[in-house]
SELUMVO-933044 format. One line per 10 residues: number of its first residue (from 1); their letters; for each residue y, x, z of N, C-alpha, C, O. Coordinates in pm, whole numbers, plus 50000, padded with zeros to 5 digits. Each point is the difference from the previous one (the first is absolute). Last residue first. Example, Ala and Ser with C-alpha at 12.3 -4.5 7.8 and 13.67 -1.06 7.14 Angstrom:
2	SA	49775 51285 50708 50119 50082 50006 50109 49923 50073 50111 50051 50017  49317 49978 49976 50119 49911 50000 50120 50090 50000 49998 50104 50066 .
END
This chain:
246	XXXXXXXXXX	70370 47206 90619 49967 50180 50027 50014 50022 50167 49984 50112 50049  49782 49520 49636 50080 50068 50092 50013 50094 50015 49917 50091 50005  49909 49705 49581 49970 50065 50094 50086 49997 50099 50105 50032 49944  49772 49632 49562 50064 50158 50058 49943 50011 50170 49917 49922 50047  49964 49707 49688 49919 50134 50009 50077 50099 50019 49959 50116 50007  50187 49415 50013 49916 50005 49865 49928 50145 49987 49935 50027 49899  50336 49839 50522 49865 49910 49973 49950 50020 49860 49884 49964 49980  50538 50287 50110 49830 50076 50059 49911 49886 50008 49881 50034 49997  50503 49804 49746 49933 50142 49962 49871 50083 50075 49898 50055 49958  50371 49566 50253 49918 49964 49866 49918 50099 49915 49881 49994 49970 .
236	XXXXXXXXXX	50465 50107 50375 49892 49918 50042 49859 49972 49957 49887 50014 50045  50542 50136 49786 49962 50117 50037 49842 49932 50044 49893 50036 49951  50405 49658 49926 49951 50084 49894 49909 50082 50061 49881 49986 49971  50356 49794 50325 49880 49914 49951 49887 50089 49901 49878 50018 50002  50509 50201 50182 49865 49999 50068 49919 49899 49979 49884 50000 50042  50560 49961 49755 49900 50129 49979 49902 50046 50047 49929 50076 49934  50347 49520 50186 49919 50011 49856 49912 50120 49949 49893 50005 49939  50384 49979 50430 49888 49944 50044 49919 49995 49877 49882 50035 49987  50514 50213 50000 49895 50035 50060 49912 49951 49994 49900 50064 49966  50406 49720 49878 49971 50081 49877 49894 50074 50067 49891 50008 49943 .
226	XXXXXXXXXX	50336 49736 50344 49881 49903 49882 49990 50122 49933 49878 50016 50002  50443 50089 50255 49910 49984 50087 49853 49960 49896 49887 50048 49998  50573 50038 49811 49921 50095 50024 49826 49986 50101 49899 50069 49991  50432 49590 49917 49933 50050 49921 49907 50103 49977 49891 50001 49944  50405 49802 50426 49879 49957 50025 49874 50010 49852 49881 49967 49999  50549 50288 50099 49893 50035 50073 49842 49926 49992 49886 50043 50014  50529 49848 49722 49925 50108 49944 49903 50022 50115 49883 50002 49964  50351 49678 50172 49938 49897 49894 49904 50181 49919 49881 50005 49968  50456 50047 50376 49879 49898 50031 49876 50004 49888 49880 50029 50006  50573 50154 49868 49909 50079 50111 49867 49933 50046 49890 50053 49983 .
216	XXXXXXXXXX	50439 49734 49816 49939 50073 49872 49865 50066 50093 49877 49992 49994  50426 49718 50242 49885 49911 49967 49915 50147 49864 49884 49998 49959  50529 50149 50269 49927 49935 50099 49830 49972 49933 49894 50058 50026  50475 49986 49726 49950 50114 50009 49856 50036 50079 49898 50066 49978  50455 49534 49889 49810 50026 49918 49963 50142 50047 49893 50040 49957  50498 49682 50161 49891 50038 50104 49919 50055 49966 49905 50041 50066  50411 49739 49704 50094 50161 50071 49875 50048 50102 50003 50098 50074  49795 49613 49521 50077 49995 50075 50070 50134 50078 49972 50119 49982  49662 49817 49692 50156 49989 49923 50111 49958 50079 50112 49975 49955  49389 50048 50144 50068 50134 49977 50167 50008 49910 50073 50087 49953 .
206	XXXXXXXXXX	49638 49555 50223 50092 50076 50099 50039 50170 49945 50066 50095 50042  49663 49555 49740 50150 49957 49951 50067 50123 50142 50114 50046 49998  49425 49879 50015 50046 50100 49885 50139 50014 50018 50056 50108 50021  49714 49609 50270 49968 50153 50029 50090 50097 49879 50056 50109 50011  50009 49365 50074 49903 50084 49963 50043 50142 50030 50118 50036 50003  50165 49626 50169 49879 49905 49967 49879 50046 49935 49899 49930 49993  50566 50311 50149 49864 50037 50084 49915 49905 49952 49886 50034 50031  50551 49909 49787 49906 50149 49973 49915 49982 50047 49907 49991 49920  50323 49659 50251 49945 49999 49843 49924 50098 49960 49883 49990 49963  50350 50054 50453 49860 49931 50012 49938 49952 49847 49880 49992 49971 .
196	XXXXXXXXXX	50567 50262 50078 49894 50056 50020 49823 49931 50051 49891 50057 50009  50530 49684 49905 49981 50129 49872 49847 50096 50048 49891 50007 49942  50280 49667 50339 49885 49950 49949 50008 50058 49896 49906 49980 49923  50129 50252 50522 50093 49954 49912 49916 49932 49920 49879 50023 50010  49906 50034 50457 50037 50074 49844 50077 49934 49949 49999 49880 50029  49935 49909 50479 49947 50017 49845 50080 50146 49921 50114 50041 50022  49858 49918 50546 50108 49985 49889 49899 50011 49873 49933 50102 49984  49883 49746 50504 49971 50124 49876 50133 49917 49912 50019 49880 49980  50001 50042 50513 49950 49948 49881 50055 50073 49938 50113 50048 50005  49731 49810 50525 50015 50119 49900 50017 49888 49872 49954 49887 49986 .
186	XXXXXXXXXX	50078 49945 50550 49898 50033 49880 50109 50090 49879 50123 50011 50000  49967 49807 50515 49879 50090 49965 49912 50002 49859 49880 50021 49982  50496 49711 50224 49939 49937 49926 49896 50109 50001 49894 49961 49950  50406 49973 50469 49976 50060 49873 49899 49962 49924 49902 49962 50064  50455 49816 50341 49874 50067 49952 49998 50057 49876 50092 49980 49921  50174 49693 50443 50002 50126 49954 49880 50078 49954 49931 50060 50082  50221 49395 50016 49886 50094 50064 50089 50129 49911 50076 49960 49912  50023 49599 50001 50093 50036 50119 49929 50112 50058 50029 50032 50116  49855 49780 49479 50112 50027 50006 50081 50081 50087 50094 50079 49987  49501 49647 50006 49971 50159 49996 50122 50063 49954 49992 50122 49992 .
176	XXXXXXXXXX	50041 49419 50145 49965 50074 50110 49967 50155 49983 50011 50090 50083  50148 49604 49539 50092 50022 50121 49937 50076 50132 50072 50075 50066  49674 49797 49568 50070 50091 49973 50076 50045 50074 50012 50121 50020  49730 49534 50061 49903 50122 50037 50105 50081 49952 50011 50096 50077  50140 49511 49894 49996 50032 50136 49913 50093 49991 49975 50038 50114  50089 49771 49480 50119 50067 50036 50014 50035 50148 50102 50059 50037  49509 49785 49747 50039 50136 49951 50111 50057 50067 50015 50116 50037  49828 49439 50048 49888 50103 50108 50096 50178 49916 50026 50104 50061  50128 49448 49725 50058 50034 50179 49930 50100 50070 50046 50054 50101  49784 49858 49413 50140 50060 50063 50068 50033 50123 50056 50101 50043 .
166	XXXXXXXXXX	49502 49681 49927 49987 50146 49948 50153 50098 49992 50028 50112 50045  49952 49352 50085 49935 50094 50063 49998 50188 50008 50030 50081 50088  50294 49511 49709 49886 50123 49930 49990 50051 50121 50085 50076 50046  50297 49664 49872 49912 49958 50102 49861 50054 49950 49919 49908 49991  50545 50362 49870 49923 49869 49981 49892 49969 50084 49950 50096 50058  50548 50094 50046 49889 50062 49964 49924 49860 49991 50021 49894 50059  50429 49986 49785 49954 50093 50098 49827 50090 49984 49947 50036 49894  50244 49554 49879 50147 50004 50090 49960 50156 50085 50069 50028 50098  49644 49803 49546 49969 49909 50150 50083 50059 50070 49964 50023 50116  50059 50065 49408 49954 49875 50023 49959 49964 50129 49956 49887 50022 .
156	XXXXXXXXXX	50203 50575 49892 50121 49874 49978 49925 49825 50003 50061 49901 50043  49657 50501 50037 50088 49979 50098 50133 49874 49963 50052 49910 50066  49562 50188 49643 49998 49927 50076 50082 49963 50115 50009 49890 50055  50101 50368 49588 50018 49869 49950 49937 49913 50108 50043 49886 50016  49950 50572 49993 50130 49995 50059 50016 49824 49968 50088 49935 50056  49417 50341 50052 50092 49985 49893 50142 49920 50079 50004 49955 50115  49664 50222 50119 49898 49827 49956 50131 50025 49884 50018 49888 49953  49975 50549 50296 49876 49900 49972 49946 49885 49940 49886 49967 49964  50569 50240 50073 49908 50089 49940 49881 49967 50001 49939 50013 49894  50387 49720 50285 49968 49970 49855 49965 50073 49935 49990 49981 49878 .
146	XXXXXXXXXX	49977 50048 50650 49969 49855 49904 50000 50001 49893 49901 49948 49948  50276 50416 50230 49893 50027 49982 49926 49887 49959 49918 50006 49909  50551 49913 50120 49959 50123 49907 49847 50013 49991 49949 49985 49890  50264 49766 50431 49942 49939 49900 49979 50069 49897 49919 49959 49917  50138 50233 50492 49864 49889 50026 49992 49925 49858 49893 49958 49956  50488 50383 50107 49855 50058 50000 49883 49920 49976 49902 50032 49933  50623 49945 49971 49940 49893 50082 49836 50039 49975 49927 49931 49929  50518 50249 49847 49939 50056 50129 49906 49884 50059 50039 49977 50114  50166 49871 49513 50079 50053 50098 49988 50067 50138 50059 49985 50107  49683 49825 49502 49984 49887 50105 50142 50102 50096 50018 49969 50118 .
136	XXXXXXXXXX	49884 50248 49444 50026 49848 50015 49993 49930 50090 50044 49888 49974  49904 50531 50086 50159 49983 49946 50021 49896 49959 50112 49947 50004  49458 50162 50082 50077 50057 50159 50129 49968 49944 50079 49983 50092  49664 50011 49528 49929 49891 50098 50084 50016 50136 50018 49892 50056  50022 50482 49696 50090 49879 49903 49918 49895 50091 50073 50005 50100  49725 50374 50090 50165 50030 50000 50064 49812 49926 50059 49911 50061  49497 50182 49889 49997 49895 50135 50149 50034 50017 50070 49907 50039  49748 50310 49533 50015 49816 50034 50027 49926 50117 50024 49879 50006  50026 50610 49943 50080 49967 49948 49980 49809 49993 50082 49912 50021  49556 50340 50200 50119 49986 50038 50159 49926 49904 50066 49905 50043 .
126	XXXXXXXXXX	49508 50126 49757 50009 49946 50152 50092 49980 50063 50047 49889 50026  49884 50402 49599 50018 49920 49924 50024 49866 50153 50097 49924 49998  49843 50519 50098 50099 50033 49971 50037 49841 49926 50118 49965 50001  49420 50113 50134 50096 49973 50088 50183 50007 50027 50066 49964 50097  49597 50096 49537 49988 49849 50066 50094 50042 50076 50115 49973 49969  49901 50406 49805 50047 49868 49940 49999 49885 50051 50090 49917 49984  49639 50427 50250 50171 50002 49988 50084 49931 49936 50101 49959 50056  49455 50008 49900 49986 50033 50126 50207 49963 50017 50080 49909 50023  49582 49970 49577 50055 50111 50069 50084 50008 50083 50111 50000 49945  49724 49605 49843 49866 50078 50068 50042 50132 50055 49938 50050 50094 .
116	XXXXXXXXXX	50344 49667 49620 49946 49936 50147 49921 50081 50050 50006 49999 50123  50303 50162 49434 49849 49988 50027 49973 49967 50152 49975 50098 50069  50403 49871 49690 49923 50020 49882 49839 50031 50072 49887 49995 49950  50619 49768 50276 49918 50096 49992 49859 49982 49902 49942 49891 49998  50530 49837 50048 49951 50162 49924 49895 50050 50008 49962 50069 49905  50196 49516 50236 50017 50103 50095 50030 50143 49927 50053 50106 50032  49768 49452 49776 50110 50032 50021 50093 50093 50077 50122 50002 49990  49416 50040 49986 50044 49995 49859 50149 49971 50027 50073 50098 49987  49660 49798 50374 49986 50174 49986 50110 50005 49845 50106 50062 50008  49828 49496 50121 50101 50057 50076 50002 50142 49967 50105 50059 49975 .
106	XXXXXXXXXX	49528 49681 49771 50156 49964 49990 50138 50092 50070 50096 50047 49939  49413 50015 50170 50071 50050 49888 50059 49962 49968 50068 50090 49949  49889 49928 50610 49959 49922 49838 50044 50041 49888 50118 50037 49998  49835 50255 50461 50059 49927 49927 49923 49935 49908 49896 50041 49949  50058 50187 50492 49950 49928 49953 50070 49904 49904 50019 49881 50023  50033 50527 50197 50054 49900 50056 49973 49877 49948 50072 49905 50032  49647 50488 49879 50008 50023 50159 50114 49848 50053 49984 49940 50107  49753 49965 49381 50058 50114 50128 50018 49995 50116 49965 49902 50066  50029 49708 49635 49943 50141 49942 50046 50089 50118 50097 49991 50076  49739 49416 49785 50145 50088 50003 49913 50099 50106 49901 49976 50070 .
96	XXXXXXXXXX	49903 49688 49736 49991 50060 49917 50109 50122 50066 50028 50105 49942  49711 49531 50255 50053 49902 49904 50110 50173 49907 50084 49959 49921  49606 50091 50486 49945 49911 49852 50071 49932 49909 49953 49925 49914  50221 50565 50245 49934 49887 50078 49919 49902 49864 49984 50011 49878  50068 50558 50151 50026 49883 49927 49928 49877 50103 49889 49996 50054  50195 50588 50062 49977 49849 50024 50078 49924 49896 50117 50025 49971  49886 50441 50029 49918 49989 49933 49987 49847 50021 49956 49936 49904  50291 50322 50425 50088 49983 49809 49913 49915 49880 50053 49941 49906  50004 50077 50662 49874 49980 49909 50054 49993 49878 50032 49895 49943  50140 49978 50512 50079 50119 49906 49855 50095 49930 49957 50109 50039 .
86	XXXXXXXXXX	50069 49451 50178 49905 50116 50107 50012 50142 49914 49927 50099 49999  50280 49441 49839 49829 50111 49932 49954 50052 50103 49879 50018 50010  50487 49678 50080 49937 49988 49843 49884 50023 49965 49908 49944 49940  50313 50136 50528 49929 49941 49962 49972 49915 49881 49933 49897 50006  50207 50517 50027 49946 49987 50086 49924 49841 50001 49882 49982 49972  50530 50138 49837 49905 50080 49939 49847 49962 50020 49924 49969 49909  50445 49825 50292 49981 49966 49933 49918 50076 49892 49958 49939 49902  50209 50282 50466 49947 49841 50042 49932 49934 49864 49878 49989 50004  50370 50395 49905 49868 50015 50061 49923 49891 50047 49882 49975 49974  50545 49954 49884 49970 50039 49917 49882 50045 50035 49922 49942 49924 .
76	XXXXXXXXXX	50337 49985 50439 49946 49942 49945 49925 49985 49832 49920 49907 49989  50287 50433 50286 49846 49956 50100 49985 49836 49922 49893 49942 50020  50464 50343 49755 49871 50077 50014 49909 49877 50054 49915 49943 49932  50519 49807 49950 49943 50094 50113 49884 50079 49961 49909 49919 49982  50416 49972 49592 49883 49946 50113 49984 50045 50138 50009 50122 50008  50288 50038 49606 50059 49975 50074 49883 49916 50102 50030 49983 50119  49907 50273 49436 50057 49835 49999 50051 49945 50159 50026 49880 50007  49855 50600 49889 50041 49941 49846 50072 49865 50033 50115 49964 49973  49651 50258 50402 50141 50051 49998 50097 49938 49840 50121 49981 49983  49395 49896 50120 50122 49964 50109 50122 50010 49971 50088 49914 49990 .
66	XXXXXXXXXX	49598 50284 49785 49999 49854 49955 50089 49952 50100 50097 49932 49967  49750 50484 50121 50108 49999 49875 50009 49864 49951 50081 49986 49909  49601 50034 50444 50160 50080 50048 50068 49977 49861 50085 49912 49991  49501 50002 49948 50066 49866 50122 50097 50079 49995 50086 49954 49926  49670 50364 49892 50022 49926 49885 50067 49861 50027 50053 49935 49910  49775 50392 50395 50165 50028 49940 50007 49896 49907 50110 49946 49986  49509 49989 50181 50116 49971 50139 50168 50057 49934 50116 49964 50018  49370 50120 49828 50092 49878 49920 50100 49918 50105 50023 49880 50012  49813 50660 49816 49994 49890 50128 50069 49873 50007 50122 49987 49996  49704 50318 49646 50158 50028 50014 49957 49890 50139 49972 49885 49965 .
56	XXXXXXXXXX	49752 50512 49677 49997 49846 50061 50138 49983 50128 50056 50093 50057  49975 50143 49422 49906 50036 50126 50025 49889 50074 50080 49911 49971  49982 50266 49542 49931 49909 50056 49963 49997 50141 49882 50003 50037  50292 50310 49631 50083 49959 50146 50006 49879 50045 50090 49944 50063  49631 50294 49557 50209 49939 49944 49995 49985 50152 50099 49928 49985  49508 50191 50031 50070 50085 49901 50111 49966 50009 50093 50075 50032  49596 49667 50162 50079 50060 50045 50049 50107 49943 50057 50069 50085  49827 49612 49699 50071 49919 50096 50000 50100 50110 50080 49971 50090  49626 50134 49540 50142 49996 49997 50104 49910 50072 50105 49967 49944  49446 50065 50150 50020 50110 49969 50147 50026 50003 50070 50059 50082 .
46	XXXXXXXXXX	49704 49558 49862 50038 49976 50158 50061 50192 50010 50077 50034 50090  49810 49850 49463 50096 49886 50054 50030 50039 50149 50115 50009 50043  49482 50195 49793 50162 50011 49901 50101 49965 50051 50082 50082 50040  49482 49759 50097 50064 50135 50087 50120 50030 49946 50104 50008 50066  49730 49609 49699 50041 49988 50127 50045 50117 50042 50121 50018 50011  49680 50100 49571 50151 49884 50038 50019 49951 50118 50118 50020 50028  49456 50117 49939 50085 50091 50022 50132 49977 50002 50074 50009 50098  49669 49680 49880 49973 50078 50090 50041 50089 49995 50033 50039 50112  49913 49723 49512 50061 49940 50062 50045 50038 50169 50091 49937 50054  49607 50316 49604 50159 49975 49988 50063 49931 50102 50080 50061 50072 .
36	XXXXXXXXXX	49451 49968 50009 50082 50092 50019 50185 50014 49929 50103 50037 50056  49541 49621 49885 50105 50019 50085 50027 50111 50050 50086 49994 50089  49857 49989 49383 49970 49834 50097 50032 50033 50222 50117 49993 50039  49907 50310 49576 50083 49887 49901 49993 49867 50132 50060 49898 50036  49831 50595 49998 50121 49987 50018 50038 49854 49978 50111 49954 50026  49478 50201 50230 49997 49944 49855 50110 49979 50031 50029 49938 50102  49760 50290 50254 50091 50070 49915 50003 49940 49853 49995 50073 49901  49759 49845 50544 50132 49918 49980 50058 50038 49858 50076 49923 49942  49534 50291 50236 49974 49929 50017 50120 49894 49967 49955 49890 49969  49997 50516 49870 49901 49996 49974 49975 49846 50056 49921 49931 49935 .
26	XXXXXXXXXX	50434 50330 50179 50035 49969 49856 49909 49856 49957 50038 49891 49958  50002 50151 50601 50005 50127 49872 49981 49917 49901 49967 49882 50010  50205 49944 50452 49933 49947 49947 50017 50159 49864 50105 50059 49974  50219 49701 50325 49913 49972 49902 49898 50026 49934 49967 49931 49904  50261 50299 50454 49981 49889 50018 49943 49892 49914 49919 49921 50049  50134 50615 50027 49979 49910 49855 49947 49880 50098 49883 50000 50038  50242 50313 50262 50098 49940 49976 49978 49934 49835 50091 49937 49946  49571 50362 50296 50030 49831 50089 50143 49911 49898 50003 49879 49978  49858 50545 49758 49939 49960 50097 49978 49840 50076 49951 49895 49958  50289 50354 49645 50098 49963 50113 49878 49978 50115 50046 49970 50110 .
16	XXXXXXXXXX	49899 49931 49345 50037 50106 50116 50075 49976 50100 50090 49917 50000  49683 49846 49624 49901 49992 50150 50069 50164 50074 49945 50081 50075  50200 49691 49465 49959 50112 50004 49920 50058 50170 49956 50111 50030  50273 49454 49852 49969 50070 49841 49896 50121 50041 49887 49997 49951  50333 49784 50409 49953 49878 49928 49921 50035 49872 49914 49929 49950  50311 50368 50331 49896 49969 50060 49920 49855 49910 49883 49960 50002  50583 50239 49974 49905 50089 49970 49813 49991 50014 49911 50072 49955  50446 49637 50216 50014 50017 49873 49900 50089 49906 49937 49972 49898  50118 50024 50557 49932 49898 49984 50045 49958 49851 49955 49889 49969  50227 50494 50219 49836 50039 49945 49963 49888 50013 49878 50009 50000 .
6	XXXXXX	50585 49988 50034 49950 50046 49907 49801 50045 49953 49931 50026 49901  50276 49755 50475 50020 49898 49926 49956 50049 49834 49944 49936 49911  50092 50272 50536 49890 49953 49987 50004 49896 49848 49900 49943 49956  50495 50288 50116 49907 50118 49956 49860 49905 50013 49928 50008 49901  50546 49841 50086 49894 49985 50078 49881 50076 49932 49940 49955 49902  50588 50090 49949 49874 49929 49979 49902 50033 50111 50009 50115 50042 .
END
């Protein structure tokens, strides 16, 4: 665990940690029901993603093993990364399709993959569609990428690639960054299991996880912290009604 991670936990409830209560003390965030819950559940979450071996994986291996699965060239599978999204996991176009390869929910779904937006699924879901697209035109790259763009019904209705501006411009930008060697230069955070992202939706339930030891610890420090603070309210209160300093 990321130790800054533990006093920004710590920091939300109990204002310890100095610079590192990023949120903010009890006093100002610290209503469990409204957003401080919800806020903390985040840290939770991003918490345990690296707990379980959540770590960030360079999304060049993630082209490599897609390669090696379905037999693609690497430099094109990037091509086509590239110019989908500009390998952007988070990109949706306007007409709805997801990710770095920019699938539609029809295709992601028959693909298998359960969630477009993650990184590796898209592109593991990508490749495997442009592999079966590469096996239907028989190796024939220009119309493959034709019916990854405008669909396989337009290629059969105009004998070839379709007279689509936007298509003909895709499949010649693909082909040229095809022919370039490069790296995608981006990272991607492996998710939490979603066993363990259930637990984390509240603070409590983690104590019934293999992690709760983790979260017991937290969660008593940030008790102990309030019990202090509470007590110098008290204490507080007492010398405004006439006790003394000592």
């Amino acid at each position: 665990m990321d130790i800054s991670q533990l006093y920004q936990l710590l920091g939300m409830y109990s204002g310890v940690g100095n610079g590192y209560g990023l949120y903010g003390n009890y006093g100002n965030y610290g209503n469990y029901n409204s957003y401080g819950q919800n806020t903390f559940s985040q840290v939770l979450r991003n918490t345990a993603a690296n707990t379980t071996g959540g770590i960030s994986t360079p999304m060049d291996e993630i082209f490599e093993e897609a390669s090696r699965e379905t037999g693609v060239d690497i430099r094109l599978l990037k091509a086509v990364g590239k110019a989908e999204s500009n390998f952007r996991a988070s990109a949706t176009s306007h007409c709805g399709a997801m990710g770095v390869m920019q699938l539609m929910p029809g295709t992601a779904k028959s693909l298998g993959v359960t969630d477009a937006y993650d990184a590796k699924q898209n592109i593991m879901g990508g490749a495997k569609y442009l592999a079966k697209l590469l096996d239907k035109y028989d190796g024939d790259t220009k119309l493959a990428l034709a019916a990854y763009n405008a669909g396989s019904g337009n290629v059969a209705k105009y004998g070839g690639i379709p007279p689509f501006k936007e298509t003909q411009n895709y499949v010649k930008r693909v082909l040229e960054y095809a022919g370039e060697d490069f790296n995608t230069n981006q990272t991607v955070q492996a998710a939490a299991p979603e066993s363990l992202q259930e637990q984390t939706e509240t603070p409590v339930s983690a104590y019934n996880s293999e992690y709760g030891d983790v979260y017991k610890m937290m969660v008593q420090m940030m008790q102990l912290q309030m019990q202090q603070k509470l007590q110098s309210i008290l204490d507080f209160g007492n010398n405004e009604s006439g006790s003394t300093f000592l």
